[in-house]
N, CA, C and O atoms as a DFTB+ gen file, in Angstrom:
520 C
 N C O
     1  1      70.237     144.732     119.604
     2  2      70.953     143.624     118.985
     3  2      72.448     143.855     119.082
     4  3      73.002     144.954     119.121
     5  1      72.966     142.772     119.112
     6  2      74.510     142.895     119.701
     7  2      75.251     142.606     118.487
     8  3      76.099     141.854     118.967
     9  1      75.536     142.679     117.201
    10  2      76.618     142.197     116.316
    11  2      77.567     141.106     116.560
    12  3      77.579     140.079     115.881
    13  1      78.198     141.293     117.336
    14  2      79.290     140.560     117.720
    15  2      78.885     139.134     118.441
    16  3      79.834     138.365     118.592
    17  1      77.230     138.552     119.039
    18  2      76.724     138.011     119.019
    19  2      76.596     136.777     117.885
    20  3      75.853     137.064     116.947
    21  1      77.103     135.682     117.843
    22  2      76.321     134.886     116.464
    23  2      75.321     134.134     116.685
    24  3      75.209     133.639     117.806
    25  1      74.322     133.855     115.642
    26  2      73.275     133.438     115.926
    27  2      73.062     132.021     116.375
    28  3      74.126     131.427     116.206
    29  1      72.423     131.463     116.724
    30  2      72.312     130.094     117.317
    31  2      72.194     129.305     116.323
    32  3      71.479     129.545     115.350
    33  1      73.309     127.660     116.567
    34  2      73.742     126.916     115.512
    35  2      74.260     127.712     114.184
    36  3      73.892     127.743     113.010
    37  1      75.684     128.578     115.225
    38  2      76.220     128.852     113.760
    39  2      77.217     128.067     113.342
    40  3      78.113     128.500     112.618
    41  1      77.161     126.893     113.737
    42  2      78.089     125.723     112.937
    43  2      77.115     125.572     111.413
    44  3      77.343     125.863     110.239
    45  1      76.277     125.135     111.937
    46  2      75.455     124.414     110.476
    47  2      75.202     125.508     109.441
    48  3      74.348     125.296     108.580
    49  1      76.005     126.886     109.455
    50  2      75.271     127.504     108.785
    51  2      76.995     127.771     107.698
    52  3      77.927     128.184     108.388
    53  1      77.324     127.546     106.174
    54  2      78.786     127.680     105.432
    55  2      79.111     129.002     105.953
    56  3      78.252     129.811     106.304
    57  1      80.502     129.226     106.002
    58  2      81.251     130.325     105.963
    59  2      81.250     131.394     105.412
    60  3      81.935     132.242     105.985
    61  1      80.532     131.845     104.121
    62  2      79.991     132.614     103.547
    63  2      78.842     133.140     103.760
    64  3      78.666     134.302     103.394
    65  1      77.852     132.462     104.361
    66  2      76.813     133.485     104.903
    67  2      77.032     133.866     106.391
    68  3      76.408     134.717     107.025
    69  1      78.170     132.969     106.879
    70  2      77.988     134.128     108.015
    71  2      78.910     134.849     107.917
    72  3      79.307     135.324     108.981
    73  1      79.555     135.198     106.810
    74  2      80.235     136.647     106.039
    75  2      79.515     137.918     106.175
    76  3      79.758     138.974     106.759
    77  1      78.071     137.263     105.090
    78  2      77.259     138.024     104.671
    79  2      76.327     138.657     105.953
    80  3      75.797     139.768     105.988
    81  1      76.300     137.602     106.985
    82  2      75.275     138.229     108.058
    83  2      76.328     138.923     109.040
    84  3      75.738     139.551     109.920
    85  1      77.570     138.981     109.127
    86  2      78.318     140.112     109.873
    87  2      78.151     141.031     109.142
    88  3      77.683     141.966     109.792
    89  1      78.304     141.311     107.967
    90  2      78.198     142.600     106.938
    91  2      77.200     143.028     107.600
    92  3      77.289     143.843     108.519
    93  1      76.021     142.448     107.139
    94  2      74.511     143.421     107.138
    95  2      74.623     143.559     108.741
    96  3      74.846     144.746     108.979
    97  1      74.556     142.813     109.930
    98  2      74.285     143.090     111.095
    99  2      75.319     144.135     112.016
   100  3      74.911     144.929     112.863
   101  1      76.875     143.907     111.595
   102  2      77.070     144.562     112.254
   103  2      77.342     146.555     111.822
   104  3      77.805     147.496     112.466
   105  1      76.853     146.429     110.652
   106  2      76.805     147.662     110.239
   107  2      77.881     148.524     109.806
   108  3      77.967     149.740     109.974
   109  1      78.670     147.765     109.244
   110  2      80.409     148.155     108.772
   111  2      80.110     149.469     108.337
   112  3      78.990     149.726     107.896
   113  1      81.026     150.352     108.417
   114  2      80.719     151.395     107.931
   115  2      80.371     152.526     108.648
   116  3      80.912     153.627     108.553
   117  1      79.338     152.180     109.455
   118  2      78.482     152.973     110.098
   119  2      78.977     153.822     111.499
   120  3      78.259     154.495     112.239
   121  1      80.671     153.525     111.631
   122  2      81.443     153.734     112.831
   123  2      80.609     155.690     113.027
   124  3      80.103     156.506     112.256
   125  1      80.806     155.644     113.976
   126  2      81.412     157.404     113.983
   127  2      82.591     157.740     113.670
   128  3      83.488     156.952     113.971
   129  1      82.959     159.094     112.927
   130  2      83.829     158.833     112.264
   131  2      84.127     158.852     110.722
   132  3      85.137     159.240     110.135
   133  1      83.036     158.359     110.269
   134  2      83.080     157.749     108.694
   135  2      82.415     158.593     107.961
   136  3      81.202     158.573     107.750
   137  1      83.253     159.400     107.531
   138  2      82.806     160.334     106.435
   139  2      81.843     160.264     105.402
   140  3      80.916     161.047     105.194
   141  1      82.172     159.199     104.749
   142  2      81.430     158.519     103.769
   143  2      79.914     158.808     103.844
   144  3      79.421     158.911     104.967
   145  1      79.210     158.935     102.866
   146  2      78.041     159.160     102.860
   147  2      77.329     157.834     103.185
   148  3      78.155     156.923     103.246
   149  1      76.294     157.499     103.373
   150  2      75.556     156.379     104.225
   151  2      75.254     155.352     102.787
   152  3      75.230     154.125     102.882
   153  1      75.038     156.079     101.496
   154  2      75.065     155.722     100.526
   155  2      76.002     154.746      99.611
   156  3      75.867     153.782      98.857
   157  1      77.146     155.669     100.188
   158  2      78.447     154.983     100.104
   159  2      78.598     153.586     100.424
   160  3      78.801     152.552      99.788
   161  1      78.408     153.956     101.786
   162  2      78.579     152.670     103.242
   163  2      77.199     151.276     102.464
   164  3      77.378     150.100     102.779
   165  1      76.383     151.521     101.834
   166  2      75.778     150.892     101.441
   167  2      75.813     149.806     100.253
   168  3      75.451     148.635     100.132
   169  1      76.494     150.876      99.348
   170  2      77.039     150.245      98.026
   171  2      78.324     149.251      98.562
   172  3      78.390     148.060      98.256
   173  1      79.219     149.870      99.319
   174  2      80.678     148.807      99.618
   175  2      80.005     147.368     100.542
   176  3      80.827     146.540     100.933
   177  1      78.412     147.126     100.870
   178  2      78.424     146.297     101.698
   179  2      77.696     145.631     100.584
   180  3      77.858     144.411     100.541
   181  1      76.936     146.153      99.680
   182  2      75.860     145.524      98.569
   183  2      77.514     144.823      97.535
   184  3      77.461     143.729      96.973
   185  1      78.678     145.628      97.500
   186  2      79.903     144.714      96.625
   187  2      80.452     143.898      97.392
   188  3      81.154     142.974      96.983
   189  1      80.237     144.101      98.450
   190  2      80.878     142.862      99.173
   191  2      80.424     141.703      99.509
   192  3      81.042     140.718      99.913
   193  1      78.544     141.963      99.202
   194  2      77.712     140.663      99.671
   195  2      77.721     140.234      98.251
   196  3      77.702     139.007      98.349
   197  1      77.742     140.559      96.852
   198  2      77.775     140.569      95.441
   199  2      79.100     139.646      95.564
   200  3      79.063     138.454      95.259
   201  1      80.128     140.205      95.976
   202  2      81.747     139.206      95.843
   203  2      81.230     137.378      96.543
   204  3      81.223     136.190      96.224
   205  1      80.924     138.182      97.493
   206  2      80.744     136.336      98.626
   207  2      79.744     135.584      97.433
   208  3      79.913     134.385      97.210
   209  1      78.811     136.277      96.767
   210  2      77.391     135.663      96.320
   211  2      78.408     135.168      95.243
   212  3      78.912     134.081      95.527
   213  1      78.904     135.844      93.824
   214  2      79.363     135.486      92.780
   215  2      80.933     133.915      93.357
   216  3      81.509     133.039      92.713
   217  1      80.985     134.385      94.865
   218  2      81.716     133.012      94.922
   219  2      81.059     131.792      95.462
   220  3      81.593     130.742      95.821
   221  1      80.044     132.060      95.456
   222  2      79.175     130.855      96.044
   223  2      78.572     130.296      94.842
   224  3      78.480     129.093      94.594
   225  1      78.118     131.381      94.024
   226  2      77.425     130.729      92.157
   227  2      79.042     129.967      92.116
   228  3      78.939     128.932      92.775
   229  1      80.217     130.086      91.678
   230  2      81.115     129.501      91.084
   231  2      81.607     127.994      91.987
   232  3      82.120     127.015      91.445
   233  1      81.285     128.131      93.531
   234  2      81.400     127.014      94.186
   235  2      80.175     125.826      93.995
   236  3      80.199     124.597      94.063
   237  1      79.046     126.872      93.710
   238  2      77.829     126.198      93.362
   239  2      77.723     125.330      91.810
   240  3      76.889     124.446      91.612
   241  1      78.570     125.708      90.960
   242  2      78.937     125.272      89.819
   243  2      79.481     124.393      89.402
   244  3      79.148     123.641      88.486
   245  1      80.481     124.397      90.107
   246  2      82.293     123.363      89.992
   247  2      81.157     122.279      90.781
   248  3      81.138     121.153      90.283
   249  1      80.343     122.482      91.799
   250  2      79.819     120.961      92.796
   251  2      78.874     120.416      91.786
   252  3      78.544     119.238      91.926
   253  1      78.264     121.266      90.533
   254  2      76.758     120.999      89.751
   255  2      77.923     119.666      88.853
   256  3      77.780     118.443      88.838
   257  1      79.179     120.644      88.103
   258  2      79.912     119.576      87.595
   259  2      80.540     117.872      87.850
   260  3      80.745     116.896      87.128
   261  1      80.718     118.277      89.621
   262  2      81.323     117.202      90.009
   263  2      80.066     116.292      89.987
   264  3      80.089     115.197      89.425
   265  1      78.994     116.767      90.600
   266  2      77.653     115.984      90.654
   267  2      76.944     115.340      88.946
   268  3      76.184     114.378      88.835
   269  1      77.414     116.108      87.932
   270  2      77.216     115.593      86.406
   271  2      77.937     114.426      86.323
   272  3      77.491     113.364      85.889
   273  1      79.186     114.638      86.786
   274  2      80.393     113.308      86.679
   275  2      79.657     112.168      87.422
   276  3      79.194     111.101      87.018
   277  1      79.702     112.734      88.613
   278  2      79.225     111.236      89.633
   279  2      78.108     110.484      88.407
   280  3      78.285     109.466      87.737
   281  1      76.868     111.488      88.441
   282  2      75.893     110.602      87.993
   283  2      76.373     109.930      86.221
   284  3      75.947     108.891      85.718
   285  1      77.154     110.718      85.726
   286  2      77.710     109.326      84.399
   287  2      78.613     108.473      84.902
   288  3      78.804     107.467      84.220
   289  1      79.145     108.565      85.767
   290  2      79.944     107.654      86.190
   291  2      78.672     106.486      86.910
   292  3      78.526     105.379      86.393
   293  1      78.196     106.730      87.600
   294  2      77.108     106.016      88.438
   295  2      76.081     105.179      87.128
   296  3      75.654     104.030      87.237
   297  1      75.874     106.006      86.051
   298  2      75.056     105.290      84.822
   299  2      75.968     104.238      84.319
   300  3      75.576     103.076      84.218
   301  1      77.264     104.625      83.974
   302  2      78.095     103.477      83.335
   303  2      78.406     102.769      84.415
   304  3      79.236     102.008      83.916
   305  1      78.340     102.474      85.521
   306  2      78.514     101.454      86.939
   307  2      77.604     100.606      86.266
   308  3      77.882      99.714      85.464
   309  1      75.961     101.138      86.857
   310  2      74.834     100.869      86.360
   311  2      74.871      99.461      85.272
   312  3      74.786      98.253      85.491
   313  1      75.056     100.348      83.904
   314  2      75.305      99.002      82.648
   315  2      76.133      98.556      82.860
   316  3      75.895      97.386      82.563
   317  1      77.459      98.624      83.341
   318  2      78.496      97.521      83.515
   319  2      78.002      96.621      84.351
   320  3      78.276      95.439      84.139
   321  1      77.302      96.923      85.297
   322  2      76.718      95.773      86.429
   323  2      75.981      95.018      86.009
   324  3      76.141      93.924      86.549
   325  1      74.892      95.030      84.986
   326  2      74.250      94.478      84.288
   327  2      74.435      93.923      83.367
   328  3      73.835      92.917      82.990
   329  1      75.620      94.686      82.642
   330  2      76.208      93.328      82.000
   331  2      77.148      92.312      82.406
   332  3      77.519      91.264      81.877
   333  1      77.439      92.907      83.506
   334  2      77.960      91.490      84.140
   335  2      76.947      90.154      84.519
   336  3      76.926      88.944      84.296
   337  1      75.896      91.461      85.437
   338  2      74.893      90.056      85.717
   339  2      74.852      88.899      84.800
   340  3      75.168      87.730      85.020
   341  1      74.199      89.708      83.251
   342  2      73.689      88.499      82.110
   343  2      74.858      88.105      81.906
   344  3      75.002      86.884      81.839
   345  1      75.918      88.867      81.761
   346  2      77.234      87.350      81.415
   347  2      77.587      86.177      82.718
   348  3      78.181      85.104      82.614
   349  1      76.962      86.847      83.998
   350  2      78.039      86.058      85.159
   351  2      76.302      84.877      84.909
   352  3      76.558      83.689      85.109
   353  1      75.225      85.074      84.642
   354  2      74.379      83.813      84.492
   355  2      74.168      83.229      83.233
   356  3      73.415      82.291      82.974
   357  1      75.184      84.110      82.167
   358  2      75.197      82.422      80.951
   359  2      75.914      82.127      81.237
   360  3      75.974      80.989      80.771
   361  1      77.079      82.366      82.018
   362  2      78.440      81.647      82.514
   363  2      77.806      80.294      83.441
   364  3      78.115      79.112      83.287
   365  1      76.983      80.777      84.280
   366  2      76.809      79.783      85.083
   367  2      75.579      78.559      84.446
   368  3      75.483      77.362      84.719
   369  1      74.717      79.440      83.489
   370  2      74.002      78.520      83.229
   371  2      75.001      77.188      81.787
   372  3      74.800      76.002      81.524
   373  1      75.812      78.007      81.340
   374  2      76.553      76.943      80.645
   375  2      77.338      76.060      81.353
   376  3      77.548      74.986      80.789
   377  1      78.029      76.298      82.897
   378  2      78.951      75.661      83.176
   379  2      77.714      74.635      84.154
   380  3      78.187      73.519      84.370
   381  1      76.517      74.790      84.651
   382  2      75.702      73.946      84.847
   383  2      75.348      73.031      83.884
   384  3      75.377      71.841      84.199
   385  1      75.045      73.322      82.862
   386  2      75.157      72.127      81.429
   387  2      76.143      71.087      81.888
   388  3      75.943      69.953      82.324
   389  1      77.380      71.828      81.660
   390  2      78.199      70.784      81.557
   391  2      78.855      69.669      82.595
   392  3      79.495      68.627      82.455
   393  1      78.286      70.549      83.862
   394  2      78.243      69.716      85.107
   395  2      77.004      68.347      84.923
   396  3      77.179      67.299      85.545
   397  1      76.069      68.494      84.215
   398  2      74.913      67.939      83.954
   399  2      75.185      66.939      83.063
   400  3      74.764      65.785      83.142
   401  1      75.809      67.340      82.315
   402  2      76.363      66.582      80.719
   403  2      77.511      65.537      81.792
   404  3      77.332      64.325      81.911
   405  1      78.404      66.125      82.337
   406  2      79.525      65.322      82.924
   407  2      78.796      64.043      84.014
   408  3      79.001      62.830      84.028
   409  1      77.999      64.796      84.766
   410  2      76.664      63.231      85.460
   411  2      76.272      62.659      85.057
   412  3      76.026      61.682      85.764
   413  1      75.765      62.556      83.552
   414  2      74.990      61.637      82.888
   415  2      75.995      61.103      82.253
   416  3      75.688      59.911      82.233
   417  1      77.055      61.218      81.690
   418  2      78.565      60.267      81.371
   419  2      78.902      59.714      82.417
   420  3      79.088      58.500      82.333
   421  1      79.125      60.443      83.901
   422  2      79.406      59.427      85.003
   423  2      78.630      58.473      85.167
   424  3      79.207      57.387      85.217
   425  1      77.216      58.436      85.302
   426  2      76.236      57.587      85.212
   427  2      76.368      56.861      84.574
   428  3      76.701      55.804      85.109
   429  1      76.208      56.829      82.840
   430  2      76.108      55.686      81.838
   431  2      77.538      54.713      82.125
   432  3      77.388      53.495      82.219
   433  1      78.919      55.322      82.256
   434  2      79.967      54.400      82.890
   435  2      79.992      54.059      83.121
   436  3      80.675      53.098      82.766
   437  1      79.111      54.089      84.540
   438  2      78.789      53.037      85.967
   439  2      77.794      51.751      85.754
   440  3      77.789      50.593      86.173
   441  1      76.763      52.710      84.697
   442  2      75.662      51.698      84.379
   443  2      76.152      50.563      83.209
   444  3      75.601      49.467      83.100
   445  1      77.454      51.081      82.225
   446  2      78.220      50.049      81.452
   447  2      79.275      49.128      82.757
   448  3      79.358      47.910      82.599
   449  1      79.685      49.478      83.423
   450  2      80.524      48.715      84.434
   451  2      79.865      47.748      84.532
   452  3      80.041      46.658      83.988
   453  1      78.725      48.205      85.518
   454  2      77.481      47.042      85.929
   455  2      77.351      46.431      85.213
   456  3      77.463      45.270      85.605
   457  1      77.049      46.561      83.765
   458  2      76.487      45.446      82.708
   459  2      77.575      44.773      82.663
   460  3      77.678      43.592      82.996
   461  1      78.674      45.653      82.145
   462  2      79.778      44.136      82.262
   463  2      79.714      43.094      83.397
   464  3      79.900      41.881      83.296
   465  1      79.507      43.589      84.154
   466  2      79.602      43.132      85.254
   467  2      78.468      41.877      85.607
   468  3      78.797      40.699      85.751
   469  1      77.801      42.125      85.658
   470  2      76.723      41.678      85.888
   471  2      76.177      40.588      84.872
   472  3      75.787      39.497      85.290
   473  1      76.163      40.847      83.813
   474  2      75.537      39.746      82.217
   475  2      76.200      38.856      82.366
   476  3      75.583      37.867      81.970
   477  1      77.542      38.491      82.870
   478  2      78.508      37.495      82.609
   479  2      78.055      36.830      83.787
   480  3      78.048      35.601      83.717
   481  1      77.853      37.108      84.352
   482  2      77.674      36.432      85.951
   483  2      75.814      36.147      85.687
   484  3      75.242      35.240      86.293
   485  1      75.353      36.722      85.080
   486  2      74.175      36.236      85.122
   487  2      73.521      34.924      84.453
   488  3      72.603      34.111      84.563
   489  1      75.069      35.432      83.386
   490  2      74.659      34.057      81.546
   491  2      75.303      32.972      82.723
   492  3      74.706      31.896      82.718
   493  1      76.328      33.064      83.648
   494  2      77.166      32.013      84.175
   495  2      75.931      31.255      85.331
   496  3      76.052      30.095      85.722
   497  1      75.095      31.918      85.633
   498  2      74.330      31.210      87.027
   499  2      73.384      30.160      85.861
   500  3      73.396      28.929      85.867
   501  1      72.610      31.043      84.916
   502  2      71.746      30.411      83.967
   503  2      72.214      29.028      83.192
   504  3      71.411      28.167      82.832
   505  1      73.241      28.976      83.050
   506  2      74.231      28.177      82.192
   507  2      74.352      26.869      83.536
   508  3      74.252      25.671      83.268
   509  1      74.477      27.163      84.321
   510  2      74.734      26.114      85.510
   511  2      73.807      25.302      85.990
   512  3      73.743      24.111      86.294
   513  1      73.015      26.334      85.986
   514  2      71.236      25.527      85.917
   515  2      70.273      25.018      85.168
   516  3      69.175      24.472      85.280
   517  1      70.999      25.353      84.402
   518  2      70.103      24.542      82.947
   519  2      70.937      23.614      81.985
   520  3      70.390      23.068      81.027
C-alpha cells in the first residue's frame, strides 16, 4: 500500500476524514529514525484522530442547531401560511357577497327602469284602444 496514494472518489469524502485516513495509513511516526517508542507513536495519532473527531462533534452540533432553527422557522412559515389561506378565503368569500349583493341592485335598477318605462307606454296603448 502506497500512503501517498488517495483513495478513489476522494472528493466526496469531508476534509477531516481524509485527515484521519493519512494519519492511520501513512504511519506518521513510524519514520526510521524515531526514537519514540511505537507506543508513543500511537497515542500522538489516537490525539490527533480524538482532536479532528471532537471537531467534527462541535461542527456536528452548531449544523444540529442551525437545522433546530430551520425547522421552527419552517413550523411558523407553516401556520402563517395557513393563516393566510383562511383569511385570503373569507376575504374572498366576503368580497364575492358583495359582488353578488352589487348584481342584484344592478338588476332590480334595470328591472325599475323598465317598469318605468314600460307601464306608461303600456297604460298609453290600452287607453287608445279602449
Amino acid at each position: 500500500y502506497n500512503a501517498s496514494t488517495p483513495p478513489q472518489n476522494i472528493y466526496h469524502y469531508p476534509q477531516q476524514y481524509l485527515t484521519i485516513y493519512y494519519i492511520i495509513m501513512s504511519g506518521r511516526g513510524n519514520q526510521p529514525g524515531d526514537s519514540r517508542p511505537k507506543t508513543q507513536q500511537v497515542l500522538q495519532q489516537v490525539e490527533e484522530v480524538k482532536g479532528i473527531m471532537h471537531n467534527n462533534i462541535d461542527v456536528m452540533l452548531k449544523n444540529h442547531e442551525k437545522v433546530e432553527n430551520i425547522q421552527d422557522k419552517t413550523e411558523m412559515m407553516r401556520n402563517n401560511a395557513q393563516t393566510f389561506q383562511r383569511n385570503a378565503k373569507a376575504v374572498h368569500n366576503k368580497m364575492w357577497w358583495k359582488n353578488v349583493k352589487l348584481q342584484l341592485i344592478i338588476a332590480a335598477i334595470i328591472i325599475a327602469v323598465l317598469i318605468v318605462i314600460i307601464v306608461p307606454i303600456v297604460i298609453k296603448a290600452k287607453a287608445a284602444k279602449g
